[in-house]
ROVOTOR-559541 format. One record per residue (C-alpha): residue in three letters; x, z, y. Coordinates in steps of 0.05 Angstrom, whole numbers, plus 5000, padded with zeros to 4 digits. Last residue first. Layout:
ALAXZY/...
% end
This chain:
UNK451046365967/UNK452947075930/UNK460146985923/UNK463147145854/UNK466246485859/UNK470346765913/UNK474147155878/UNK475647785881/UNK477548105831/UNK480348015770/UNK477548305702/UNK481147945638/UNK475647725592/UNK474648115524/UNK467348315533/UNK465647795567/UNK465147825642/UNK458647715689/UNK459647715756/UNK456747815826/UNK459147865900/UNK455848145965/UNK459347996027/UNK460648696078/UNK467448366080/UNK468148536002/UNK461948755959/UNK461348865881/UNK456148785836/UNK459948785768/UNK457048605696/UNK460748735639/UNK458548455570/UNK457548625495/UNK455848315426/UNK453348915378/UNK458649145325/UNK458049885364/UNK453249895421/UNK455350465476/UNK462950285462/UNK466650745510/UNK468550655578/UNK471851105625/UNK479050975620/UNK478450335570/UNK478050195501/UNK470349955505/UNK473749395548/UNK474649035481/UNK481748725480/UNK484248105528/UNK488648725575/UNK490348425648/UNK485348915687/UNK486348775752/UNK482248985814/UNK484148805898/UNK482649135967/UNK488249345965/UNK488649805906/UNK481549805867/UNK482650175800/UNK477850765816/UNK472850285841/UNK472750115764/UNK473250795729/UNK466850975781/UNK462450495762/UNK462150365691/UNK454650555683/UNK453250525606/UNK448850025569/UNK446450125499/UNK442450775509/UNK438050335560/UNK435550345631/UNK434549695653/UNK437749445717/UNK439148775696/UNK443248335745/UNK447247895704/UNK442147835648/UNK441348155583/UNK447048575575/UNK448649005512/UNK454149375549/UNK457549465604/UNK454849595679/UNK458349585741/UNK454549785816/UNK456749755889/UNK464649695871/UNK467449705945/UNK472749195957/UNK474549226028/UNK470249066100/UNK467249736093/UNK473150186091/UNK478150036032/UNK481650726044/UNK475351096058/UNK472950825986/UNK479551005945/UNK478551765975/UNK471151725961/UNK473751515890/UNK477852025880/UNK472952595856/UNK469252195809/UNK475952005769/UNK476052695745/UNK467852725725/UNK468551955694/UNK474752175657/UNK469552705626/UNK464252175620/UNK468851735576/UNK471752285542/UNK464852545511/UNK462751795504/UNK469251765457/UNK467152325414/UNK460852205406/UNK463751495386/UNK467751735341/UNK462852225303/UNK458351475295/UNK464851105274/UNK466451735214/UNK459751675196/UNK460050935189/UNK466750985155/UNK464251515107/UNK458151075091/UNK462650555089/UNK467350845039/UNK461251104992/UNK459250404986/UNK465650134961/UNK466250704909/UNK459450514892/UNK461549754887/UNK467049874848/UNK464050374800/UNK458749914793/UNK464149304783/UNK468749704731/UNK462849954678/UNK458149464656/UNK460348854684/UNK467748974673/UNK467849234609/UNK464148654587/UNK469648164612/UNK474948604598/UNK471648664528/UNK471847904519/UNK477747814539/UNK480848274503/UNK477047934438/UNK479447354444/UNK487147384440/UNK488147824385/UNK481647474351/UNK484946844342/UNK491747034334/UNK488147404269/UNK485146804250/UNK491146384254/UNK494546864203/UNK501547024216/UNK502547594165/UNK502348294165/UNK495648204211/UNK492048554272/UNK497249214280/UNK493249464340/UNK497449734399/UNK494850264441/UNK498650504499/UNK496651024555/UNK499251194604/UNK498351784666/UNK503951784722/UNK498051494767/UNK493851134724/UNK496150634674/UNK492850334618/UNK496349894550/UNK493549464503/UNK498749224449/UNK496148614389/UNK499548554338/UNK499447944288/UNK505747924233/UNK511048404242/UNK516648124210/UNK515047374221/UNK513647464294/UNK507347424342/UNK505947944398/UNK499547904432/UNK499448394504/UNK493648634537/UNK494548894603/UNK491049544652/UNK492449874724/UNK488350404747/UNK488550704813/UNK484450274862/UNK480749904798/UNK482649444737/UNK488049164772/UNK491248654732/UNK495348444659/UNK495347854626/UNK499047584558/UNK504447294514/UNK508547514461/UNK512747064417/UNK519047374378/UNK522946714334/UNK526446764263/UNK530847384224/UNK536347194265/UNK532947394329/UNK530446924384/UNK525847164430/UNK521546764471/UNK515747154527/UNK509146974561/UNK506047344617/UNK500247164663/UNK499247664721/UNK491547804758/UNK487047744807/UNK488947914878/UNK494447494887/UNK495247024823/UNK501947224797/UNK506046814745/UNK511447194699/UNK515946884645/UNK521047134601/UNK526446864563/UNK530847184509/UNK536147084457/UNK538947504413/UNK543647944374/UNK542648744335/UNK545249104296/UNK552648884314/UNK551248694378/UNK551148014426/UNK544548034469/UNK543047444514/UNK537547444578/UNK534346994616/UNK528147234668/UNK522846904699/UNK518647014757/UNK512646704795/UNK509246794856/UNK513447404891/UNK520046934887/UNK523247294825/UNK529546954789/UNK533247474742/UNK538947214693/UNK541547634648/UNK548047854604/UNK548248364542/UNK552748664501/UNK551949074438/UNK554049774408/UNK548150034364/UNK552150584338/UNK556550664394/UNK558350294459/UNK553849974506/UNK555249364552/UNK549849124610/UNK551248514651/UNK546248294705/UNK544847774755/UNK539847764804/UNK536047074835/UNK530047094887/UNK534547174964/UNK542146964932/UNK546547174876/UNK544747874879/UNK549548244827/UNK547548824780/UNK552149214732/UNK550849614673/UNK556450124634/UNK553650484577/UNK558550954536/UNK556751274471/UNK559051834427/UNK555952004356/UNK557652724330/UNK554452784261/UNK553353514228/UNK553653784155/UNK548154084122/UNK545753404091/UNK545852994159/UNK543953374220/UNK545352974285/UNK549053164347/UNK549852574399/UNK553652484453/UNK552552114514/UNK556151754582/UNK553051304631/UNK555450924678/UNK551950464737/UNK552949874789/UNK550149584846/UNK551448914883/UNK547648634938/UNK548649144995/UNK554949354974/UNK556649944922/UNK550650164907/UNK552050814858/UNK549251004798/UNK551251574750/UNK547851814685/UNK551552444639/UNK548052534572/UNK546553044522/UNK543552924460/UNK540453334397/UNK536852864350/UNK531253184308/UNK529353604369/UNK533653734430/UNK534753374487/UNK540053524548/UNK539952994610/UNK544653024676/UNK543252604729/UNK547052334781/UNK545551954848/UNK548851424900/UNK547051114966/UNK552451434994/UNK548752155016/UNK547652434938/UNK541352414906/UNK541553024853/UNK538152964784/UNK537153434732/UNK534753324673/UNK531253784607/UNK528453474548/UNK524453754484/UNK522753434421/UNK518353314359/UNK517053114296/UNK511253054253/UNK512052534183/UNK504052354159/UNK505951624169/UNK508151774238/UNK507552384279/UNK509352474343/UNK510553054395/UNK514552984462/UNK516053504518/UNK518853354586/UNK522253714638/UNK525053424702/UNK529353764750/UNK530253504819/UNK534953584876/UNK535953074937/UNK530253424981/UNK531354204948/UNK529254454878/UNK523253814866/UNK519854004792/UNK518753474760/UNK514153564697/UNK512853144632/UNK508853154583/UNK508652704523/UNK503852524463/UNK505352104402/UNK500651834351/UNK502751394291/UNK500350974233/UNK492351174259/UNK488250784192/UNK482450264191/UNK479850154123/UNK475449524113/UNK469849604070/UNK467048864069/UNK463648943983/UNK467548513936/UNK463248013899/UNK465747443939/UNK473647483914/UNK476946963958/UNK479547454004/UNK480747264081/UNK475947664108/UNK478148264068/UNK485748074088/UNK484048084163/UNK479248784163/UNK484949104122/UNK490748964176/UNK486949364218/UNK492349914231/UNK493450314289/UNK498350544330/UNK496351164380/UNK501851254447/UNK499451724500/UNK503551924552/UNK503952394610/UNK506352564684/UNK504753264705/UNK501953034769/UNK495352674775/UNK493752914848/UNK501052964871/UNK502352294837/UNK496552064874/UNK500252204943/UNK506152004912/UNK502851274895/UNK498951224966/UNK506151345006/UNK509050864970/UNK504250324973/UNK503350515048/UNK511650465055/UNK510949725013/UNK504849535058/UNK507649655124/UNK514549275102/UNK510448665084/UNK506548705155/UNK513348785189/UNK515148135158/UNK509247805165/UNK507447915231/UNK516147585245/UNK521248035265/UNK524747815337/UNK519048365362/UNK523248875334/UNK523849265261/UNK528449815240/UNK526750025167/UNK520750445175/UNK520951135128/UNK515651445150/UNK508951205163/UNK504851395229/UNK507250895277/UNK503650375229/UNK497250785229/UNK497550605313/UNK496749875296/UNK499749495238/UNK501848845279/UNK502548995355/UNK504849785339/UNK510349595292/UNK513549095344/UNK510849655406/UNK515850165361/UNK521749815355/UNK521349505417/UNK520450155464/UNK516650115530/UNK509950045494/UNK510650725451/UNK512151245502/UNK507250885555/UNK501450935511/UNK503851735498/UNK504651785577/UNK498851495594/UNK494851905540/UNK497852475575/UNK496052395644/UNK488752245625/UNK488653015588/UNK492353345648/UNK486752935691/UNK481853305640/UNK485654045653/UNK486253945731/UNK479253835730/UNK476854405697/UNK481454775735/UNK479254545805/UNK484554385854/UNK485653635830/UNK491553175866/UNK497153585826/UNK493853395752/UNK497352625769/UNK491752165744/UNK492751655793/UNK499751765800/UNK500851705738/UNK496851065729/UNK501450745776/UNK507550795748/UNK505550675681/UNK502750015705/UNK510549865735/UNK513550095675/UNK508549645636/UNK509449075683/UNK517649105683/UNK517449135606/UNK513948485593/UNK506548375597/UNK504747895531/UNK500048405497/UNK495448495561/UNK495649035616/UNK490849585635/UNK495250115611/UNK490350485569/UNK487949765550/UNK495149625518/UNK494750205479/UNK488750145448/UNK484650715437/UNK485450975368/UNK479950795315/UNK483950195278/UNK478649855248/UNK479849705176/UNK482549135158/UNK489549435141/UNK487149895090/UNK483649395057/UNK489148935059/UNK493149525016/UNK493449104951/UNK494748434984/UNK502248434963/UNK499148434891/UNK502548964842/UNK508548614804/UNK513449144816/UNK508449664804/UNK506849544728/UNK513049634699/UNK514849224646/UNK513149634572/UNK511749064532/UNK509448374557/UNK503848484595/UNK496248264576/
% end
């Protein structure tokens, strides 16, 4: 249940998008390329970049096919590198991961920012990005508003005559559809066009309207609006933010109606302005001149939990006072209740709205006044698609009716959910990890495919690496990683890869570091040969013609030697 026509996205759930950001990032982590951990500061990643370079420089190859995969090393340095050694983007980068660095339109964030902060902004630029991307996919935008009548079914069931037969008549009061189309010009230009046709009470009308709207370079746009139909209109919008907590907009209209063969010109003037009194409270003041000339001052307090809003209307046709509540339960749903007070007596609505599925977004509203009785509103969004359906209950305030308005939603969520919203849930949800599995398996063909070509460059240095150590230095006799057994297993399995060669291609006097605390399956020369499986590395290593052992976890730091690793 909502209360009337609030927009749905401005209440969506923070943890909409968690999905999206539990997911396994698939790139190769950045740190591991580099062979340092998350806390190295900017001298140790210039100084591993360094290095690495020259290891993989294409120069030190004479083969093409080698050249070409050290080329291939070289880069991924270079792009691990590009990222690291600048704040802005290693602050994205440690929280969202590499699908971070991929969003557009990142405010500037460092590593002074808190995870939740960047996190926040991550989720607002993927909610964005998901909405026009389903905009796309839904796009023209549409409505569909049907009012019905049941009034018949409460005042049979209240009758006192018991002979009379239960033959309630439901009647449609009102149906409107509209279309609508943007239509982008240039990237601050857009035309809109929209076409609306109602009938109500056996009365059709209809209406066309053209916009246009330019986004100028001050933080500022215009629109210009023409209608025609029963009520001819044309109207000049203009909004401009003129500091960072106070905004402002004008608009100017004229009317053309047809009244006995001769016509009406009606002018009007809006003027609205919006003030950010601190982090969760907004004030506003709205004044309109015309026919249904009023003014109107609010109060806005929003912490992301719960929200409520003041407002007071002074007009000629129209004068009251409002208050409206919103509380949020992350991830399940928003309770709504609303006070009006108009002269002809009190407005109450109250009600819940949630996230039916992915895309679709549906609330129930109960509205309660002495002129129009018991209504209940249901309303559905998806995409630029709604649809709103409200259900004249009662005439009068019946307790019956309130009954049944707020019951039987419920009810039908509650059965609409079990029959129809969790299967499609839970086959959507299985379709999305068979397509992530299949994606992980194609990934790791992939991955083992790099891993054994940066074992075929690396091969050809590690004699070099080897001469240099000579036979009293650290020479990497045999490495293994994988689903380990025991330290000094020798089995020949798919789940356990021979790591020999990128490791002795890391020894520099007589001495191996590998700083980074994520899964070694991310480094040069490794790949995961056991995916969600618990894995291991075990070295066999010798230094002063002494033979030394160890067994590291999967996310240990490697250093060697040590004298622990000693074979007594």
């Amino acid at each position: 249940m909502a209360s009337d026509d609030d927009e749905y996205n401005d209440d969506t759930s923070s943890g909409f998008f968690a999905d999206d950001l539990d997911q396994h990032d698939s790139e190769r982590d950045l740190y591991a390329i580099l062979h340092i951990n998350k806390d190295a500061d900017v001298a140790t990643i210039q100084q591993a970049y360094r290095r690495l370079t020259l290891l993989y420089h294409p120069d030190k190859h004479i083969e093409p096919r080698n050249k070409q995969l050290a080329m291939d090393l070289f880069i991924q340095v270079k792009k691990a590198y590009d990222v690291l050694n600048d704040p802005q983007k290693r602050a994205i980068y440690d929280v969202v991961g590499m699908k971070g660095l991929k969003a557009e339109g990142w405010e500037v964030a460092n590593r002074t920012k808190t995870a939740r902060e960047i996190l926040d902004e991550y989720e607002r630029l993927a909610r964005e990005r998901e909405e026009r991307r389903f905009n796309q996919i839904t796009n023209p935008s549409g409505s569909v508003h049907m009012t019905v009548n049941l009034t018949d079914i409460f005042e049979q069931m209240n009758s006192s005559d018991e002979n009379s037969d239960f033959s309630p008549v439901i009647e449609m009061t009102e149906f409107t559809v509209a279309q609508g189309i943007d239509i982008p010009l240039t990237s601050q230009d857009t035309a809109n066009v929209t076409a609306v046709v109602s009938t109500r009470n056996g009365r059709g009308t209809s209406s066309l309207t053209t916009s246009f709207r330019r986004v100028l370079a001050d933080l500022s746009w215009f629109r210009v609006d023409l209608s025609f139909g029963q009520h001819n209109v044309a109207a000049v919008r203009y909004f401009r933010r003129l500091t960072q907590k106070l905004q402002a907009s004008v608009a100017a209209t004229i009317g053309l109606a047809d009244s006995g063969g001769s016509a009406i010109v009606t002018p009007g003037f809006v003027f609205s302005i919006t003030y950010q009194l601190s982090h969760y409270l907004t004030s506003s003041l709205e004044w309109k001149t015309g026919v249904d000339s009023f003014m109107k001052g609010g109060l806005h307090y929003d912490n992301q939990t719960l929200a409520v809003s003041s407002a007071i209307q002074l007009g000629f046709v129209n004068s009251y006072g409002a208050i409206d509540g919103v509380y949020r339960f992350p991830n399940i749903c928003n309770l709504r209740c609303s006070l009006k007070l108009f002269i002809f007596g009190p407005w109450i609505e109250y009600g819940i709205d949630r996230q039916l599925t992915k895309y679709t977004h549906g609330s129930a509203t109960v509205a309660i006044s002495s002129k129009i009785g018991v209504l209940l509103r249901l309303k559905f969004v998806r995409g630029s698609q709604t649809f709103t359906f409200p259900l004249q209950i009662s005439q009068e305030i019946l307790p019956s009716a309130v009954f049944y308005a707020t019951v039987a939603p419920v009810l039908g969520y509650f059965i609409l959910d079990r029959l129809i919203i969790r299967p499609f849930t839970r086959s959507e949800k299985e379709r999305d990890q068979k397509k992530r599995e299949d994606e992980a398996r194609e990934k790791q063909t992939e991955r083992r495919r790099e891993a054994m070509n940066a074992q075929e460059v690396l091969r050809s240095l590690v004699e070099q690496i080897k001469d240099r150590e000579g036979s009293q230095g650290l020479i990497i006799i045999e490495a293994r990683y994988g689903r380990l057994t025991t330290a000094t297993t020798n089995e020949n399995s798919i789940q356990i890869i021979d790591v020999t060669v990128p490791l002795q291609a890391l020894v520099k006097d007589s001495a191996l570091r590998i700083g980074t605390t994520v899964s070694k399956s991310n480094l040069t020369g490794f790949y995961d040969p056991c995916i969600g499986d618990e894995k291991s590395l075990f070295i066999k290593y010798s230094l002063r013609s002494q033979i030394h052992t160890v067994l590291y976890k999967d996310t240990d730091p490697v250093i060697l030697p040590n004298r622990d690793h000693l074979i007594q």
